[in-house]
N, C-alpha and C positions, 0 to 999 in steps of 0.2 A: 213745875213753875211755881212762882210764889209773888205773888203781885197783891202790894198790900193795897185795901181801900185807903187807908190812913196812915202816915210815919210821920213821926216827928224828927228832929233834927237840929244839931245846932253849928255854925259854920262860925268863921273865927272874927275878930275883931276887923284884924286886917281887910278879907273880902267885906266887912257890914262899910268899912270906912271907905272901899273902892269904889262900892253901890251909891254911896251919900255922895261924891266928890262925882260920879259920871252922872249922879240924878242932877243934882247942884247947877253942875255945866250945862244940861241939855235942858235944864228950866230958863239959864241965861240965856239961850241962844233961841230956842223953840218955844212958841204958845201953846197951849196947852192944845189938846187934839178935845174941840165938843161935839164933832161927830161919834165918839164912841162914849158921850159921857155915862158911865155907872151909877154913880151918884146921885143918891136921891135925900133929897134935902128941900128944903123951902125956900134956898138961897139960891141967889143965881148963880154966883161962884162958891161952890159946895169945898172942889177940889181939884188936883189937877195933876192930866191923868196926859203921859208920852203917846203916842202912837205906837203901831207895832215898830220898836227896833230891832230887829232881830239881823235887817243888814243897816243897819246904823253906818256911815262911813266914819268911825273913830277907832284906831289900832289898837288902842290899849281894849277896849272894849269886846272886840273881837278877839282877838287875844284870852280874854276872861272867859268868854261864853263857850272859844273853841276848845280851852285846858281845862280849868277851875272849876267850871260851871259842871261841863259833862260829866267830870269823875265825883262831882258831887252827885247828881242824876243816878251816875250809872250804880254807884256803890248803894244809892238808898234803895232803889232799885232790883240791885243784885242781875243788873243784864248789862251785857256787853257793849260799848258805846258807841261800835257801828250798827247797833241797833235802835239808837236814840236819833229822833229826827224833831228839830226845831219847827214850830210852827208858830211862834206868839213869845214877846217878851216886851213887856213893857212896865214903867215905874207910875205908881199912884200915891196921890197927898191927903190927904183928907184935910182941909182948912172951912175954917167959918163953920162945922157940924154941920156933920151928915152920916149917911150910913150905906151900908148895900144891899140890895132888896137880895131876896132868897134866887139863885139859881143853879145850874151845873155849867158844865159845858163839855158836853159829850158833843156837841155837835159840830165840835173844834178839833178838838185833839184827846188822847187819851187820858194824861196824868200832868197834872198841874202843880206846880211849886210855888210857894209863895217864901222869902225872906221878911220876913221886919226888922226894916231900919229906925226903927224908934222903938224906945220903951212907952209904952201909954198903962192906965190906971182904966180905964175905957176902951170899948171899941173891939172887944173880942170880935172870932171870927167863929162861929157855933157852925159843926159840921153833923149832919143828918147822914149817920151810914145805913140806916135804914128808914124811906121814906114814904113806905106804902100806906102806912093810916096813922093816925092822929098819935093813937100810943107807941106803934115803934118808934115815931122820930122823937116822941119824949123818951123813949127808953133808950135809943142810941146817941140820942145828940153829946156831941163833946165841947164844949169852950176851949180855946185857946186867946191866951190873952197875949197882946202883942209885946212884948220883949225883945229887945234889939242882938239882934244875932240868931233868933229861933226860928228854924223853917219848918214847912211842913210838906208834903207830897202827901196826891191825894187821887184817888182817880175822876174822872174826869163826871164817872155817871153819880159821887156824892153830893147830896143838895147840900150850898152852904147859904152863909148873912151874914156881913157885919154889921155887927150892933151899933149903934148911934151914937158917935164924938162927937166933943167938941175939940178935942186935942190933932194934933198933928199929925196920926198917926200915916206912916209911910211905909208903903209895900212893894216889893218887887215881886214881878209874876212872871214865869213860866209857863207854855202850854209844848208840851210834847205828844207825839207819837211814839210810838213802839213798832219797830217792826217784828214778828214773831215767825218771819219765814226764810 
């Protein structure tokens, strides 16, 4: 088996402009979900963040997650795609500056994706692949700065943050399982 803590990745123009155009619509139609707000900011409205879609009722979308998405998954992955089980997908804005406090999310699903649908100059996402004391997560931490089309996967038990904008900076997120039996 070969299951990286951290990949990067980069997906094409086309799917970044599918992401923008389904985020776009379901910002027209949906408020923003503040029961699960992340965002931590001094602002009331930091930014704003879908609820889980993962059964969204939209065909194009479904569509994307059940083709596109998975053989992206599966190939960064390098595991079979009936082995891939959706648990979490939802679109984030970051507006008015803010940022996201440090966590994981082992306590969800196994390996996480993020895309960025924007280029920002700010607003990295700094990944801790080792988080036991002070010096390894200086000695492992990685930045990734948000450029639009660049994904990452990541497992779920690395501690991450994003750094603090004021830019627009827009992400798409993934949360999977693996199954391994």
């Amino acid at each position: 088996m070969n299951y990286p803590l951290l990949k990067t990745f980069i997906v094409t123009e086309d799917i970044v402009n599918f992401l923008n155009k389904k985020f776009e619509f379901y910002m027209s139609t949906y408020k923003s979900d503040t029961n699960i707000n992340q965002f931590n900011s001094d602002k009331i409205s930091s930014g704003y963040q879908t609820n889980n879609i993962l059964f969204w009722n939209d065909f194009e979308y479904q569509n994307f997650i059940t083709n596109s998405l998975l053989e992206i998954i599966s190939k960064n992955l390098n595991v079979d795609k009936n082995s891939i089980e959706y648990f979490w997908n939802h679109f984030l804005e970051y507006q008015n500056g803010g940022k996201m406090d440090l966590h994981k999310h082992f306590h969800n699903e196994d390996f996480v994706i993020f895309i960025y649908l924007k280029t920002c100059k700010t607003g990295q996402t700094i990944f801790y692949l080792n988080d036991y004391s002070v010096e390894s997560k200086k000695r492992t931490s990685i930045e990734l700065l948000p450029i639009s089309g660049t994904g990452a996967i990541f497992s779920s038990l690395v501690l991450h943050e994003g750094k603090f904008t004021t830019e627009n900076k827009r992400i798409f997120v993934v949360g999977v399982k693996i199954k391994t039996y």
